[in-house]
N, C-alpha and C positions, 0 to 999 in steps of 0.2 A: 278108736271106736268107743263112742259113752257105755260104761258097768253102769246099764240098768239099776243091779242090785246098790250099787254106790250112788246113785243121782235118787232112786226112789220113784222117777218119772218115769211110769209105764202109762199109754193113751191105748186102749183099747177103740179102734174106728169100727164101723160100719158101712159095708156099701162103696168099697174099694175095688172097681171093676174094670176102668178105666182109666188112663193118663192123663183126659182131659175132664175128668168131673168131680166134682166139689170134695167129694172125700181124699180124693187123690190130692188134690190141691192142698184140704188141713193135712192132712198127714205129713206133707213134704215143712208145711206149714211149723209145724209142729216139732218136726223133725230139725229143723233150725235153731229152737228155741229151747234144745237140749231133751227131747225127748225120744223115748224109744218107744216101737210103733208094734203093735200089735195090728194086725188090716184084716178083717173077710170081704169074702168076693162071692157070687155065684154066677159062674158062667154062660150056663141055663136059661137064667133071666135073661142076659145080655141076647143071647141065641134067638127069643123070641120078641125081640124089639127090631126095629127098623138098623139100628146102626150095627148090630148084629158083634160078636166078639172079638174084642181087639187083641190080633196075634204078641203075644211075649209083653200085653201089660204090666203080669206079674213080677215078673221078670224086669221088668224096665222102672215100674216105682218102687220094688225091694234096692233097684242100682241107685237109683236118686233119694232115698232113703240114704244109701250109706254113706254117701258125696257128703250130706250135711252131719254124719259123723253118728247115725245113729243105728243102733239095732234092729232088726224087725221079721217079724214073722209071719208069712201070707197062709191064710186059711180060708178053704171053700167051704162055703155054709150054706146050709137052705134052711133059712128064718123061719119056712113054715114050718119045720120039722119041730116039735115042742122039747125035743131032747137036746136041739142045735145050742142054746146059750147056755145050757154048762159045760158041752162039748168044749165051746169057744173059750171060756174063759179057763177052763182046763189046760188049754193049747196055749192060751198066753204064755201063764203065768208059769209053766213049763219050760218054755223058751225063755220068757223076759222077766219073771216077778211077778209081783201082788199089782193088781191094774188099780191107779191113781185115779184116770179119768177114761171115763164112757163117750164118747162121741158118735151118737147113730147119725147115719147118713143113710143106710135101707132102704130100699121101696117095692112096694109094688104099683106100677103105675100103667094102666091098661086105657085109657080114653073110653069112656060111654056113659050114658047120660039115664034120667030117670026111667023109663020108656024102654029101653034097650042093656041094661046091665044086666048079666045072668047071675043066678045065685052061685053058682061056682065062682065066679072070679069077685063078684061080692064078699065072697067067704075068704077067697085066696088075699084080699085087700086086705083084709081084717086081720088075718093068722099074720101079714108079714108086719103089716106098718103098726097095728097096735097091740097082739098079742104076744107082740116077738118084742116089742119093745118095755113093756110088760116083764116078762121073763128074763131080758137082761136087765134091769132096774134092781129085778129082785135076785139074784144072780151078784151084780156088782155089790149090792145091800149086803145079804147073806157075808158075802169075804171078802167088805175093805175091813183092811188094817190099819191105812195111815193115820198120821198125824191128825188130830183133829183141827178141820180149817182144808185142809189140804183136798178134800174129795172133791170132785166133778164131774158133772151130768151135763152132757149140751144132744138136745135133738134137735132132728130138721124137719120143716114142716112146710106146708102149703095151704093158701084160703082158697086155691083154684078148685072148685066144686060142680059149677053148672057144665055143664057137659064132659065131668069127669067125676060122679057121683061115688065111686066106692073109694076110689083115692082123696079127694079133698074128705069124704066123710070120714074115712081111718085114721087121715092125719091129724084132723079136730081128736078125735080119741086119743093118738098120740101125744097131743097136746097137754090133755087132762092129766094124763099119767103122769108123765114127765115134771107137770108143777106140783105135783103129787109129791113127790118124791123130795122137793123141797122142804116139805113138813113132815113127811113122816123118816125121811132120813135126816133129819134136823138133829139127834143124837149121834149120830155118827162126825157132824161137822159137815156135811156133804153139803154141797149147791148145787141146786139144779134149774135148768136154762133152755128155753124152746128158743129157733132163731127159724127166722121166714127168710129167704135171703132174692124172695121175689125171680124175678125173671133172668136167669141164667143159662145163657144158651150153651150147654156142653155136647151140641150135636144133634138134638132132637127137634130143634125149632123150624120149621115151612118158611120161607123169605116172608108171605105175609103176614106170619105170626111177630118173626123178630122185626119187618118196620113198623107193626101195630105197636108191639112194644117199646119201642124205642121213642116212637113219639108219643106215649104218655106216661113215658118218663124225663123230668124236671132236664137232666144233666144228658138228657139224646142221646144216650147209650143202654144198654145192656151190664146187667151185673155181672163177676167173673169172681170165678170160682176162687182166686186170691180175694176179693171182697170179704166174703164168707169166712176165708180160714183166716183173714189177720183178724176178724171179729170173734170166731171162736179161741184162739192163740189167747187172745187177752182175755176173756173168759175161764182160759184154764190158766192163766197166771195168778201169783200170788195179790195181785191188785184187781182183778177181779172177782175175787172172792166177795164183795159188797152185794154184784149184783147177783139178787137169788130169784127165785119163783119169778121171775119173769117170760111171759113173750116179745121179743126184742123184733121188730120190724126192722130187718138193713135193704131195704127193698131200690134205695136212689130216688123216696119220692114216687114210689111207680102208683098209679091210680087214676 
């Protein structure tokens, strides 16, 4: 098993809830590439979505975590809680060390539209996808120590808005912050990096959502949550370090 403290690669994720969606994916991603993984999850969330909570996830990416030789620590979080991101990175770096890189994958994702969004779950978009992202920005800010050059920021985002008005609007939020963080954590050596990764069906898609999608995308498929993590992987490699303050569209064309 990789000494954390001896490789210096700690990835703190976000929004590791399940075995088949995109966090899970960089994580394992990640976890290949010689890293050790810090993950939260909240359950809760999952409980109130259609796919509902998947028994011994935890359990099952902490195992395929350690196959690729790396350390890892699963933590339940509730992003809206304003106390949760120093919780979290207290818990890391407990277990694994000083966190290298931040990877948010988070959401809150509720479907409703201008006409019909209540201000509660308005609110609840906000607290998780941009005020929670927010707080761990400044959180990972506050206590890197690495190397300068070495720091990384990547969040995930969506331009999906029209009839999903508080999530596509928090994740524009999400966005600002995030390239934010390029310039004012620019003394530290950090980069930081929004990525869209477009239409990824990890269980949530209606049949006529994913053939709507499929065909107006170039390559007639659907993105997959490896898409996503070999593009963040190389983002938090030493050869990604060039690209900074960007929105990186890995979408397959979709439009």
């Amino acid at each position: 098993m990789i000494d954390s403290r001896r490789t210096g690669k700690v990835a703190l994720i976000t929004g590791v809830g399940r075995t088949v969606g995109i966090g899970a994916g960089i994580a394992r991603r990640l976890a290949t590439s010689g890293w050790d993984i810090a993950f939260s999850h909240w359950s809760p969330y999952d409980e109130r979505m259609a796919w509902g909570v998947e028994p011994g996830a935890t359990d099952a990416i902490t195992a395929a975590l350690a196959d690729a030789g790396a350390a890892s620590v699963a933590i339940e979080a509730d992003l809206s809680d304003v106390a949760t991101p120093t919780r979290i990175f207290d818990e890391a770096e407990q277990a694994l060390g000083d966190v290298t890189a931040l990877v948010m994958c988070h959401c809150e994702s509720v479907d409703s539209g201008l006409l019909d969004t209540t201000v509660e779950s308005f609110d609840r978009h906000f607290a998780v996808n941009a005020r929670a992202t927010w707080l761990l920005i400044r959180e990972y800010g506050r206590r890197f120590r690495g190397a300068h050059g070495t720091g990384r920021i990547v969040a995930l985002t969506s331009d999906h808005t029209v009839g999903n008005l508080p999530y596509g609007a928090s994740k524009g939020a999400l966005d600002r912050i995030t390239l934010a963080a390029a310039h004012e954590l620019a003394h530290l050596g950090v980069s930081a990096n929004v990525v869209n990764p477009g239409p990824v069906d990890t269980g949530w898609m209606p049949d006529e959502v994913r053939e709507q999608c499929i065909r107006q995308t170039p390559l007639n498929r659907l993105g997959t949550p490896q898409d996503t993590a070999d593009l963040v992987d190389f983002l938090c490699s030493p050869q990604g370090q060039w690209i900074n303050g960007q929105l990186l569209m890995s979408n397959g064309g979709f439009g």
